[in-house]
C-alpha positions as CSV (number, residue, x, y, z in Angstrom):
1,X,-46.4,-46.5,-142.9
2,X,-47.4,-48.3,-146.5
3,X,-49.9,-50.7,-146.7
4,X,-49.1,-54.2,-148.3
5,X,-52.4,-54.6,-149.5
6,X,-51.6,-54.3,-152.7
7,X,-49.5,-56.4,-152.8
8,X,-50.7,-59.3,-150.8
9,X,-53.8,-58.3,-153.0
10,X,-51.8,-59.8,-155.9
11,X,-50.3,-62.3,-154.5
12,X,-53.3,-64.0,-153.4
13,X,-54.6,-63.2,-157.1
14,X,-51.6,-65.4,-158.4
15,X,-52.1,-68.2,-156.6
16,X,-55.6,-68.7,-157.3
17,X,-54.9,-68.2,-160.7
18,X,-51.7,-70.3,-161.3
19,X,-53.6,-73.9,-160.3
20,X,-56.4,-73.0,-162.5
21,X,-54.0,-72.4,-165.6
22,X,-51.7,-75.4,-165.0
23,X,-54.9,-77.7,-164.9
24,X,-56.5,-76.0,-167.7
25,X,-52.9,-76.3,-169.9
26,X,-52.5,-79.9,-168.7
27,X,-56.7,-80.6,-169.5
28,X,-55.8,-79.1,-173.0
29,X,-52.3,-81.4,-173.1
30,X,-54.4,-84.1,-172.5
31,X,-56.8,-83.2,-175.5
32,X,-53.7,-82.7,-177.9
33,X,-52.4,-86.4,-176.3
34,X,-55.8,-88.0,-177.1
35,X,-56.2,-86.4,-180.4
36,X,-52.7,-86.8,-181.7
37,X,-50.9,-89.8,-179.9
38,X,-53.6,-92.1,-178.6
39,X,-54.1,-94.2,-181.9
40,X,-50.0,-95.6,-181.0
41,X,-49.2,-94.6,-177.7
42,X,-50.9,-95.0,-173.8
43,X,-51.2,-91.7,-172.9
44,X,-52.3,-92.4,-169.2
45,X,-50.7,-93.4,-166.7
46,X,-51.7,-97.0,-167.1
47,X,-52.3,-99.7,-169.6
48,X,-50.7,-100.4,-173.2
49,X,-50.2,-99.1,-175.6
50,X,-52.6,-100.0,-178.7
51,X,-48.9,-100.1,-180.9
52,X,-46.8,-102.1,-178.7
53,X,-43.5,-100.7,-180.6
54,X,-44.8,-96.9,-179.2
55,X,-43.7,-96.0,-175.4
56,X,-46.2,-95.4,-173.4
57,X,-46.2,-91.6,-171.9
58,X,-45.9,-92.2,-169.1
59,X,-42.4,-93.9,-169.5
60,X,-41.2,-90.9,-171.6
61,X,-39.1,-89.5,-169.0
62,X,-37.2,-92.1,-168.1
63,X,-36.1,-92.3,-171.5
64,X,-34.8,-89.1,-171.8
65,X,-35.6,-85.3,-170.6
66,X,-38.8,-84.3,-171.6
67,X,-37.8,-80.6,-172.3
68,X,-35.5,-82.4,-175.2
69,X,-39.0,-83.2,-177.2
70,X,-39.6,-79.0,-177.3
71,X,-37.7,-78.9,-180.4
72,X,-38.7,-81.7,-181.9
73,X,-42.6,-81.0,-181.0
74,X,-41.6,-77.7,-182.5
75,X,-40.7,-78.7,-186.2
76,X,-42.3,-82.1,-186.5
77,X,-41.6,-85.3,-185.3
78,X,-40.4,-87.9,-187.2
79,X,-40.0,-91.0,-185.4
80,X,-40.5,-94.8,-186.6
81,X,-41.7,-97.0,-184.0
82,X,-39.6,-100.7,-185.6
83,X,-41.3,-100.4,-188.7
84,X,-44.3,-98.7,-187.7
85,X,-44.1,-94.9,-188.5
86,X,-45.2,-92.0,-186.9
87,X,-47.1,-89.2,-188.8
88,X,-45.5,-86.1,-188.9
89,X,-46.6,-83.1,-186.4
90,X,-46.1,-80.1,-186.2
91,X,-47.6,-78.1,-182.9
92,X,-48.0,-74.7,-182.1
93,X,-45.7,-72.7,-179.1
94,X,-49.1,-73.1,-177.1
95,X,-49.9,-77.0,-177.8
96,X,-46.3,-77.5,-177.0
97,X,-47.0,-76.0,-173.8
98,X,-49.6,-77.8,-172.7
99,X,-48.7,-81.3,-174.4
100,X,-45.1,-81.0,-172.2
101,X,-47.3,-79.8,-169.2
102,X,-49.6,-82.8,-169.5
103,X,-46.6,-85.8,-170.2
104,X,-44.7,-84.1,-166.9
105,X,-48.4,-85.0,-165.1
106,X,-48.4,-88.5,-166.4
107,X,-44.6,-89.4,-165.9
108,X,-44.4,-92.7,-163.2
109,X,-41.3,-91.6,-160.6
């Protein structure tokens, strides 16, 4: 007879390690938000935002998918805000990660 141990060895190993990363990537999102976005947009899930022509975060997702802004993350966004606009960005595979990982934690259902 084979032991599973192996392989319950494992998968007890991947699901203590799996929380850990997805709070660390959305921790790090969060960083990228405050860094980034904060000046124009709310990046919690409450409050205003301090540019009240930028959509708060949180309402991102009801606006449209936010696996659509991978792209755009991806080779810079270029967005005006009604006359306000938005620096241009351009983010890393990994920041895009964790920036997408973080909105999807602050979305309001």
């Amino acid at each position: 007879m084979r032991s599973h141990f192996p392989l319950a060895l494992a998968l007890l190993f991947l699901v203590q390690v799996a929380p850990a990363s997805a709070e660390t990537l959305v921790r790090s999102g969060r960083e990228i938000a405050n860094t980034f976005c904060s000046r124009c947009h709310a990046i919690g899930t409450r409050g205003k935002s301090p540019n009240p022509k930028s959509p708060p975060f949180r309402l991102l997702g009801k606006k449209y998918p936010l696996s659509n802004l991978e792209e755009a993350l991806s080779e810079g966004i270029t967005v005006g805000h009604e006359g306000e606009e938005m620096p241009p960005f351009t983010f890393s595979a990994q920041q895009i990660e964790a920036l997408l990982a973080y909105l999807a934690s602050v979305q309001r259902k």
